[in-house]
C-alpha positions as CSV (number, residue, x, y, z in Angstrom):
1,X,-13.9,-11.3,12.7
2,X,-13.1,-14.9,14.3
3,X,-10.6,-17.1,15.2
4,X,-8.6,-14.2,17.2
5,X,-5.9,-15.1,20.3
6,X,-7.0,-13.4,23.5
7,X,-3.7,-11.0,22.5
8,X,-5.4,-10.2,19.5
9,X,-8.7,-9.3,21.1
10,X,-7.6,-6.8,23.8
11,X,-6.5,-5.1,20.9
12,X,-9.7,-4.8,19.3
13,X,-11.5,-4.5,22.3
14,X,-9.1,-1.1,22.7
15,X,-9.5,-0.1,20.0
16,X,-13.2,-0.2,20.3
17,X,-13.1,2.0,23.0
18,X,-11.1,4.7,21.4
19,X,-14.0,4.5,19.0
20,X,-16.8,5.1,21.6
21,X,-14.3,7.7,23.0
22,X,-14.9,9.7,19.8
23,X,-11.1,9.4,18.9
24,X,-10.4,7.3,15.6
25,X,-7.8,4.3,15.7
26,X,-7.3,4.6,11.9
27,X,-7.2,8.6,10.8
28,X,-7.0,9.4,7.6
29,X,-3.6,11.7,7.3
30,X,-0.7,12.7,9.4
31,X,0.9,16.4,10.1
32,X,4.8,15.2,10.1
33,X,6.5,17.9,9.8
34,X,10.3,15.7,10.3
35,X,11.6,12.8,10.1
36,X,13.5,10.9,12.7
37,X,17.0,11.1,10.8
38,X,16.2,15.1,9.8
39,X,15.3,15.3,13.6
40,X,18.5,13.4,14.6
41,X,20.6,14.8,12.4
42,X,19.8,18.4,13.3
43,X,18.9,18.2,16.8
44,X,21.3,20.6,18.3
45,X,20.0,23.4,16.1
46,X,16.3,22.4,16.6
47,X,16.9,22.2,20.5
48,X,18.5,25.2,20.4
49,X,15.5,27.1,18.8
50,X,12.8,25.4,21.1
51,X,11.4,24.6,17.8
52,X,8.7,21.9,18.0
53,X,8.4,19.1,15.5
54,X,5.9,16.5,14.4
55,X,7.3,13.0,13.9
56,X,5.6,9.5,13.3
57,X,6.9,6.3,13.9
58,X,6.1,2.4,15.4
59,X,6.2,2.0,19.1
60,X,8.6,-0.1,19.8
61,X,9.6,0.4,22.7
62,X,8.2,1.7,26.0
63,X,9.7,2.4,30.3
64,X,7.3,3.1,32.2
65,X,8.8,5.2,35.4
66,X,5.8,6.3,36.8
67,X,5.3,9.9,36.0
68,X,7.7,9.7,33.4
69,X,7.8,7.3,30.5
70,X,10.6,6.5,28.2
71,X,9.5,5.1,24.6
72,X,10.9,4.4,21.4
73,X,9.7,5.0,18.3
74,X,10.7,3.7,14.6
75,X,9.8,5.0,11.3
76,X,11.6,4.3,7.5
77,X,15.0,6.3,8.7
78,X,15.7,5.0,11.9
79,X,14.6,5.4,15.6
80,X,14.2,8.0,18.2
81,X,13.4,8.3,21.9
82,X,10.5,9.9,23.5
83,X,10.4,11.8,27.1
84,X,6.9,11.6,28.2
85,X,6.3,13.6,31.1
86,X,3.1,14.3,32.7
87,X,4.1,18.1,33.5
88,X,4.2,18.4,29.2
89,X,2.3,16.0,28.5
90,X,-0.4,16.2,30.9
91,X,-1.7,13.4,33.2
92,X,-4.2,12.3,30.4
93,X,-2.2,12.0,27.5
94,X,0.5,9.9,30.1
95,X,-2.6,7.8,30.7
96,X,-3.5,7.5,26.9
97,X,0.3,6.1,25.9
98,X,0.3,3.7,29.0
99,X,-3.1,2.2,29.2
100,X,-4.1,2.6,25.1
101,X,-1.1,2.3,22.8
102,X,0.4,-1.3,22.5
103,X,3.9,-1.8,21.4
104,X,3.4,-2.2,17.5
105,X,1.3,1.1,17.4
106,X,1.9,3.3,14.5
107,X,1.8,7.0,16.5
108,X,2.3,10.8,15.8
109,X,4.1,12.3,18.4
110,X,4.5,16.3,18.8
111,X,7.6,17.7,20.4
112,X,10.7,19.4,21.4
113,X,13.6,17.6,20.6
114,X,16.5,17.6,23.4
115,X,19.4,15.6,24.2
116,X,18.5,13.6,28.1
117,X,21.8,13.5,30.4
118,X,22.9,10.7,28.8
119,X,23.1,12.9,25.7
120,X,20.3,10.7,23.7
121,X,18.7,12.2,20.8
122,X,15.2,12.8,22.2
123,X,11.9,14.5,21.6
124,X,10.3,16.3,24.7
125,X,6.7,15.2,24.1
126,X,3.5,17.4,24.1
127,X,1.2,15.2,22.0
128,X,0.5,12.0,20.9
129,X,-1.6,11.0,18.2
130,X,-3.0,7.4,17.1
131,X,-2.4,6.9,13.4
132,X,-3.3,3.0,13.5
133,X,-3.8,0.5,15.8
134,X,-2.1,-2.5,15.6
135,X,-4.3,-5.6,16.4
136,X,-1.0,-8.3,15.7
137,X,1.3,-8.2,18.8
138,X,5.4,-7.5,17.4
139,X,7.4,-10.7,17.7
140,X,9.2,-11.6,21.0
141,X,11.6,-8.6,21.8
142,X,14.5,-10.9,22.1
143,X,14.0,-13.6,19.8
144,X,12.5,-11.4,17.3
145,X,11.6,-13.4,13.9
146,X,13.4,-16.0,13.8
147,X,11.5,-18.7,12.1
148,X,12.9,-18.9,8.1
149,X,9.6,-19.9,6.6
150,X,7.5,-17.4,8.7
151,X,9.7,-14.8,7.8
152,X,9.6,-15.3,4.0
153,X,5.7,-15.5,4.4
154,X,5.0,-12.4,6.5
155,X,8.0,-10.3,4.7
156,X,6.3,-7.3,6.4
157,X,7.2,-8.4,9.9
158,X,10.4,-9.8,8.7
159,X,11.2,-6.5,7.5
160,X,9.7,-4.5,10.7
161,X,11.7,-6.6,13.0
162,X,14.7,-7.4,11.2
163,X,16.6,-4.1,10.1
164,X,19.5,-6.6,8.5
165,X,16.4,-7.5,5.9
166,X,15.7,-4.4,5.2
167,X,19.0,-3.0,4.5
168,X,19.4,-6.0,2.4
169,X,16.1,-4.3,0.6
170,X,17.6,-1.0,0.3
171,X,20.8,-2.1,-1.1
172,X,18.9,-4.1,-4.0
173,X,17.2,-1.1,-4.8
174,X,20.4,0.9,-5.1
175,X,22.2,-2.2,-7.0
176,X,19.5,-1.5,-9.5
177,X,19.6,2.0,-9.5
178,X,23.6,2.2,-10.1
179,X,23.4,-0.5,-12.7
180,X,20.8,1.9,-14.7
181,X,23.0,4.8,-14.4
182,X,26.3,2.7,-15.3
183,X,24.1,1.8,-18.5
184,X,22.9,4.8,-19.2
185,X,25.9,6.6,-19.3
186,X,27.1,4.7,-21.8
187,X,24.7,5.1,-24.2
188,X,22.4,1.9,-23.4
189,X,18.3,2.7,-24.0
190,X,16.3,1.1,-21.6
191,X,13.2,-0.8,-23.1
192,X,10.0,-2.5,-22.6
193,X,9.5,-5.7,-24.0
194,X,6.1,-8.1,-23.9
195,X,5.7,-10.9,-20.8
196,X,2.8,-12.7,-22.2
197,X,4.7,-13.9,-25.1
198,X,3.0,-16.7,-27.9
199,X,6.4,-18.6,-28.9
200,X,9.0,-18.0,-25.8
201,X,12.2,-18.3,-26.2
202,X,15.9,-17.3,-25.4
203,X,16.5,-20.0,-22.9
204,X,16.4,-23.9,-22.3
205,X,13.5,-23.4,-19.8
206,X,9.8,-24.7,-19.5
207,X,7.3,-22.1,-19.5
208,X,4.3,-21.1,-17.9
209,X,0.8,-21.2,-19.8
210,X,-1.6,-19.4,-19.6
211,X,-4.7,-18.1,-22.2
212,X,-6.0,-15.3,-23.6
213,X,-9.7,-15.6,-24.2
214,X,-10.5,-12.8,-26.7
215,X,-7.7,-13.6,-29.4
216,X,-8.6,-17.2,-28.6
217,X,-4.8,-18.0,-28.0
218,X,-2.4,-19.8,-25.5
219,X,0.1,-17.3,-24.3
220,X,3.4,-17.6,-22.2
221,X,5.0,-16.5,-19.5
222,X,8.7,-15.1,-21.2
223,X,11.6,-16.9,-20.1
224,X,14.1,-14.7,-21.4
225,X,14.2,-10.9,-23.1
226,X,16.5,-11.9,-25.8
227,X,14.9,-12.8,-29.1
228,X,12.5,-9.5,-28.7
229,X,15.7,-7.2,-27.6
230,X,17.7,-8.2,-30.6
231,X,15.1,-7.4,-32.9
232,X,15.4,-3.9,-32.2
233,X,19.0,-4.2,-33.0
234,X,17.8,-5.3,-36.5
235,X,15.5,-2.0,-36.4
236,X,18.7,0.1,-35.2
237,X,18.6,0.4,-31.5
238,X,22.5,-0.1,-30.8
239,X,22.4,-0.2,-27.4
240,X,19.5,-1.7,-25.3
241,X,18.5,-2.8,-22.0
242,X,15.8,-4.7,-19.8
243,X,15.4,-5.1,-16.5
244,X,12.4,-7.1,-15.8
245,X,10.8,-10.5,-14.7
246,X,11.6,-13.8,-16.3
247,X,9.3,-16.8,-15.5
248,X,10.6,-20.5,-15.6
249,X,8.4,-23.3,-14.6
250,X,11.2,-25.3,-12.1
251,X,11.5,-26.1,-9.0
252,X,12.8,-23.6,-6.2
253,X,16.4,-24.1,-5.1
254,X,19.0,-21.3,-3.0
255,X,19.7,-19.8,-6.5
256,X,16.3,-21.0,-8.3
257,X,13.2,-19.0,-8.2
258,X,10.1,-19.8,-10.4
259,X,9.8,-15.8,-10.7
260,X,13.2,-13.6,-10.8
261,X,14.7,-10.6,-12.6
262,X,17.2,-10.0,-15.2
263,X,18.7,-8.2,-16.9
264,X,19.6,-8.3,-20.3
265,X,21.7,-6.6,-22.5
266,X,22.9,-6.3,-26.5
267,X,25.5,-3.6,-28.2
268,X,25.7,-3.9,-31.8
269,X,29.4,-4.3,-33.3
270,X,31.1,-6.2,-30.4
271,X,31.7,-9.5,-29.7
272,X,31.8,-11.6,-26.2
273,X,35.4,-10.4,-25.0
274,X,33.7,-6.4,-25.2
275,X,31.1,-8.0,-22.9
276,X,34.0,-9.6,-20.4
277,X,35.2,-6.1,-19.7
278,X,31.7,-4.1,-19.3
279,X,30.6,-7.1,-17.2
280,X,33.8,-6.8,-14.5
281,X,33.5,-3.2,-15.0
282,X,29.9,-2.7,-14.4
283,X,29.9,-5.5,-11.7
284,X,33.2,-3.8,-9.4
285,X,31.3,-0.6,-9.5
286,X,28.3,-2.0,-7.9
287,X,30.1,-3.1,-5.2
288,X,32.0,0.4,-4.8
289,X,29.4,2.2,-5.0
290,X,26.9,0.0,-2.7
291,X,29.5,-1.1,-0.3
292,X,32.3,0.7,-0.5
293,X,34.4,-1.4,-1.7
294,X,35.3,-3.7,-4.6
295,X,35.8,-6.7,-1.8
296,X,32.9,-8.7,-0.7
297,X,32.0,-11.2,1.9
298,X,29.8,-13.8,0.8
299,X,29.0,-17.4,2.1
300,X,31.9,-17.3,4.6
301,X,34.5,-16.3,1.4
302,X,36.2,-13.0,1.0
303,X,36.0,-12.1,-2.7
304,X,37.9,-9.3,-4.9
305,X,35.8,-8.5,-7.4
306,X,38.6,-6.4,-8.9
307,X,39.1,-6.4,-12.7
308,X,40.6,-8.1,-14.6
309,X,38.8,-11.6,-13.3
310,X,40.2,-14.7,-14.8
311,X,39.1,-16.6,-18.0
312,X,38.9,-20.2,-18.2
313,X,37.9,-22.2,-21.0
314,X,34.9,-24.7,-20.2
315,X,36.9,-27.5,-21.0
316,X,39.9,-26.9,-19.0
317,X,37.3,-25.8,-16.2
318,X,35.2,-28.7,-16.1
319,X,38.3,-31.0,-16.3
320,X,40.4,-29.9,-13.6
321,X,37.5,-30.4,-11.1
322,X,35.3,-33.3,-12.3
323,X,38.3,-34.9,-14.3
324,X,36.3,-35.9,-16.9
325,X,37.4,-34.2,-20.8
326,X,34.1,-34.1,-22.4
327,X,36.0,-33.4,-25.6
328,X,37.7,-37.0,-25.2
329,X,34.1,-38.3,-25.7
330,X,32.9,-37.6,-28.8
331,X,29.3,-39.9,-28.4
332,X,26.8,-39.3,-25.7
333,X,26.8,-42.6,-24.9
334,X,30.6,-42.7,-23.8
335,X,30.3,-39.7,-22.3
336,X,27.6,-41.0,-19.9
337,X,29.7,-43.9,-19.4
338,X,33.0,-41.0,-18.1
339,X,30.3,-38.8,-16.5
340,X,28.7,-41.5,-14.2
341,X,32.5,-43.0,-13.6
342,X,33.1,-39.5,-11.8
343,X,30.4,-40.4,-9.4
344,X,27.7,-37.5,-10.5
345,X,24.1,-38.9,-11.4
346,X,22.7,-38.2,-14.6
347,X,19.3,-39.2,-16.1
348,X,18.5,-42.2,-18.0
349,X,18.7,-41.1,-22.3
350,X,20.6,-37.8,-21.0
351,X,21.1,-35.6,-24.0
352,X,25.0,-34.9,-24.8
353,X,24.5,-30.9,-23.6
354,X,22.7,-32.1,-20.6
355,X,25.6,-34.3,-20.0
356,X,28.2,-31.9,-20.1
357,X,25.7,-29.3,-18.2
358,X,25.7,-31.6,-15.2
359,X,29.7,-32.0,-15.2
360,X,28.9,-28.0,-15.1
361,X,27.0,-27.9,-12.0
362,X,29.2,-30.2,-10.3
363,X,32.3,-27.3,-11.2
364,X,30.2,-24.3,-10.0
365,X,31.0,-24.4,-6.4
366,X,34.3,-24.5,-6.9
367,X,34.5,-21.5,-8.5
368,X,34.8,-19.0,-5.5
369,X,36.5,-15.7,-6.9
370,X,35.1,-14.0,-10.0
371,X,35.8,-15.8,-13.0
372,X,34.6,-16.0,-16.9
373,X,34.4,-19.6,-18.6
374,X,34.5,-19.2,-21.3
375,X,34.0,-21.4,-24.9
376,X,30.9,-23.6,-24.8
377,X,29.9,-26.2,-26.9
378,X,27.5,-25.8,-29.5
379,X,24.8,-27.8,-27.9
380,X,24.6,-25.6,-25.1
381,X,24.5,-22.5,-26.9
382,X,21.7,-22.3,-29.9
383,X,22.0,-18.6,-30.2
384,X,25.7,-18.2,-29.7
385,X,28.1,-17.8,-32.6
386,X,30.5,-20.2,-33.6
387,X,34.3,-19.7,-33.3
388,X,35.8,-19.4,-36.5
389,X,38.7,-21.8,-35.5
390,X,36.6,-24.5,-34.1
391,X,32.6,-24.8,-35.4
392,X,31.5,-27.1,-32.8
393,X,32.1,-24.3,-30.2
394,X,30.9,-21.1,-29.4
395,X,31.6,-17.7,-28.3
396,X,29.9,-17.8,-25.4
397,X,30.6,-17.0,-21.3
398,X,29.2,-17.6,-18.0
399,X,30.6,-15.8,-15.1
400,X,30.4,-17.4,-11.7
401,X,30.9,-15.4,-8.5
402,X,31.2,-17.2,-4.7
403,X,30.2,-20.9,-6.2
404,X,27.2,-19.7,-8.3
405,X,26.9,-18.6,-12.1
406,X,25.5,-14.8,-12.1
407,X,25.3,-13.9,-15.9
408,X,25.2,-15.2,-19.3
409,X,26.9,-14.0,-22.7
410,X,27.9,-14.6,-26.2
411,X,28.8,-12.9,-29.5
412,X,25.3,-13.5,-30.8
413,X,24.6,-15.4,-33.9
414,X,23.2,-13.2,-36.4
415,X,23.3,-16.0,-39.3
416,X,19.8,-16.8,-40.4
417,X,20.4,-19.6,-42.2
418,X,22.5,-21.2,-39.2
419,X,19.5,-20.1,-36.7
420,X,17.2,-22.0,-38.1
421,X,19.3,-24.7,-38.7
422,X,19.5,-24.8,-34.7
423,X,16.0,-23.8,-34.4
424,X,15.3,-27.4,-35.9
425,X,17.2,-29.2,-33.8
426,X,16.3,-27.6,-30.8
427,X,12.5,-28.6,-31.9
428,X,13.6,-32.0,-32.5
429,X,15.0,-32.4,-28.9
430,X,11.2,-31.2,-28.1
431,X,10.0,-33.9,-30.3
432,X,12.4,-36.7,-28.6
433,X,10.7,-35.6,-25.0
434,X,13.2,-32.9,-24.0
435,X,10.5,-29.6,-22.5
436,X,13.3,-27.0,-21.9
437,X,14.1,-26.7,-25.6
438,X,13.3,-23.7,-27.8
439,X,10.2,-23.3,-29.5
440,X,10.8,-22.2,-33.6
441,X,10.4,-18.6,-33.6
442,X,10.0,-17.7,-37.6
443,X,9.2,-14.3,-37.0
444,X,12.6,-13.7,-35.3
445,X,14.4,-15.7,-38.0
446,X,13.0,-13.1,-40.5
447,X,14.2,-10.9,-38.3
448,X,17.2,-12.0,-39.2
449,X,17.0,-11.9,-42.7
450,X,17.4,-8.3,-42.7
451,X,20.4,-8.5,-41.2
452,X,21.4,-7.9,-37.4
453,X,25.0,-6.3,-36.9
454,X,27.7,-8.6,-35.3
455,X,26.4,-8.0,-31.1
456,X,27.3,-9.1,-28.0
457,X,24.5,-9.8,-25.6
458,X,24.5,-9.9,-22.1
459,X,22.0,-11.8,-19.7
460,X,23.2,-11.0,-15.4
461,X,20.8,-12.4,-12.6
462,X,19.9,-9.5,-10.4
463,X,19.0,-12.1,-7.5
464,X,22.1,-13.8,-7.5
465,X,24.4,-10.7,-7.9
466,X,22.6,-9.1,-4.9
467,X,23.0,-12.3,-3.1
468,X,27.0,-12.0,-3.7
469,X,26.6,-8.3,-2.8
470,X,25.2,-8.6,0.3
471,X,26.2,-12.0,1.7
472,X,22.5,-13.6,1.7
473,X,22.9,-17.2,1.0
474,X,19.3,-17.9,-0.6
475,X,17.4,-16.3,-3.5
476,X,14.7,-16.1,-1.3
477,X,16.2,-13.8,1.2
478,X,16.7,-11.0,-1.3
479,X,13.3,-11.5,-2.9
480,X,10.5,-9.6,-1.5
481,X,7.8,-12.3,-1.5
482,X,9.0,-15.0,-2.7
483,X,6.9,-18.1,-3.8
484,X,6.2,-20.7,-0.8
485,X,3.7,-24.1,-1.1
486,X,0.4,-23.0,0.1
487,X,-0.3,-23.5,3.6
488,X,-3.5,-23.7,5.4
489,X,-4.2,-20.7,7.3
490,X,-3.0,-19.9,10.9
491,X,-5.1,-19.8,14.0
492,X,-5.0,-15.9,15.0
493,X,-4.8,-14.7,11.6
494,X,-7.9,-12.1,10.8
495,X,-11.1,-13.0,8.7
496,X,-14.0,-11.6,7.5
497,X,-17.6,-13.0,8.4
């Protein structure tokens, strides 16, 4: 090992001497018999039976009184205090957790729990046990972790130090869990589709590439579940469901990551207004049953998530807050012209959708309590159905939540003929320069051809609604590791020789 701080190496050098001592710093199991909550929890029965009990936990904490020491330790359900005496104890194990445990030490302790005068939830200790050495000092005890890019890098330590992060952690966990029961309870399969796709599709994303040298064939990274869940409607699935990874080769933003989860949706013989009510149904539940209650705080905004939530149409939507009627502008060119009059920057040869999608994001922030808008044009939706009283829009909705969009719907076109009529265009957009359009997927249109039922499909961010769940205000505080820029590596980390 080199390049170790003169913190790091009185570790090792202890730890090397436990070694010569015979006693190893890194033993293979443990003999926990408890854990901390069980022991908190029950304590008064266990102290009244003298029982003994075997916990394990991090030092994190340690009082040194002399003959008596006071510590703390911390394992996955919470803390508990140790009474280390050298009349139980004995003078050598006192000596061991003084002079050869460091705060950050992962240890087995052996005891009787008791309540101290105070009435704190303690173990009396008899025994203490190594179970690994840790050679990384714990952040400063008051300042703990604070640095935002160091935490996202070493989620570990942001997680040991920070027990906000972790509960944020937990709660994802249960969002997901709930949302699979809410689905499954209602009669939704849960499925497996393929991440290594060869034409992706679903979304107006770029993909990343990548090869597969035995079928001698350039493979993608999906972008979207759709096109493979709806062909199992076509087979006779009715209900289905994915939760997984999507991939999108973009830049990183507080609601953008290059790597996220989704999940996606699609019940045969309903439309987009069936999918309005599961979505503020499923989506009020969550919050019940996470937080307690259907009202959230998130970014400094109290939210009722209560059903019913509004519906807008995007029109109306976009108009009241950029002022600009995109319907009043029938060519691109005018458009740009209105768009750029409202002060919001487009690109040079912007297409008419991507127009109209940056008059979008410039109405997302406004849109604070949960709402559906509802009606897109038919350039922003190439696998959306077309309202029957109006051609050049579809049945399609985005619902926003606290100022970002959280999910995607629409009654789903199940028109071959008018797929691959958008399929075209959506390859000639590729053709003019445009990378985020769809590829032509033939084998879905054939799909097709054997006819899907009328469906409403379903796409919700599971980032983004856990942000709104539990008030983080980036995408990268409720992802576990999420991507960084490399970074050369930091004096005091460990190597290998």
């Amino acid at each position: 090992m080199r390049d170790l701080n003169e913190q790091q190496e009185l570790r090792l050098e202890k730890s090397g001497r436990l070694r010569q001592n015979g006693i190893d710093p890194y033993p293979r199991r443990s003999r926990r018999t408890h854990a901390t909550r069980e022991v908190v929890d029950s304590l008064d029965d266990l102290a009244a039976a003298g029982q003994e009990v075997i916990v394990v936990g991090r030092l994190r904490a340690r009082r040194d009184m002399g003959r008596t020491v006071f510590a703390d330790i911390e394992d996955g359900t919470g803390r508990i205090q140790l009474l280390c005496r050298a009349n139980t104890l004995g003078a050598e194990g006192l000596e061991f957790l003084k002079s050869d445990l460091d705060l950050g030490d992962i240890v087995e302790v052996r005891g009787v729990p008791m309540r101290t005068r105070t009435g704190e939830p303690s173990v009396d200790v008899r025994e203490v046990r190594l179970l690994a050495k840790s050679l990384n000092p714990l952040p400063d005890k008051w300042h703990g972790l604070e640095d935002v890019e160091t935490r996202y890098r070493q989620r570990y330590v942001d997680l040991m130090v920070n027990p906000e992060v972790r509960d944020v952690f937990l709660r994802r966990a249960r969002i997901i869990s709930e949302m699979r029961r809410y689905l499954d309870d209602r009669g939704f399969v849960e499925v497996e589709t393929p991440v290594l796709q060869p034409i992706y599709g679903g979304a107006a994303a770029r993909a990343f590439t990548t090869y597969h040298n035995a079928l001698d064939q350039t493979l993608y990274l999906r972008i979207a579940t759709e096109l493979y869940l709806k062909r199992l409607l076509v087979g006779g699935i009715e209900r289905v469901y994915e939760i997984g990874k999507d991939f999108r080769n973009e830049g990183t933003s507080t609601k953008h990551s290059p790597e996220f989860t989704m999940m996606e949706l699609y019940q045969a013989y309903a439309d987009y207004s069936d999918i309005m009510v599961l979505v503020e149904n499923l989506v009020c539940t969550l919050a019940q049953q996470v937080n307690g209650s259907a009202q959230v705080r998130f970014r400094g905004q109290e939210i009722d998530l209560t059903p019913p939530w509004s519906r807008v149409p995007l029109r109306d939507a976009i108009l009241q807050h950029t002022g600009v009627d995109y319907e009043a502008y029938p060519e691109t060119e005018s458009l740009a012209a209105a768009v750029r009059e409202a002060g919001i920057e487009t690109r040079p040869g912007a297409t008419r959708a991507e127009l109209i999608d940056e008059l979008l994001d410039n109405t997302e922030p406004r849109l604070i309590q949960p709402v559906f808008l509802i009606d897109y044009p038919v350039e922003l939706s190439p696998f959306a159905k077309r309202k029957p009283d109006n051609p050049s829009v579809t049945e399609r909705f985005e619902f926003f939540i606290g100022g970002i969009e959280v999910g995607n719907a629409f009654t789903e076109l199940n028109d071959p003929v008018d797929q691959d009529e958008r399929f075209r265009e959506q390859v000639a957009e590729r053709e003019a320069g445009n990378e985020e359009t769809s590829q032509y997927d033939e084998d879905y249109v054939n799909a097709l051809m054997y006819g899907m039922p009328p469906t409403g499909g379903l796409g919700i961010g599971i980032d983004r609604l856990v942000m709104v769940l539990t008030d983080s205000p980036s995408i990268r505080d409720v992802i576990l590791f999420p991507h960084m820029r490399a970074r050369h590596r930091l004096v005091g980390q460990l190597s290998c020789s």
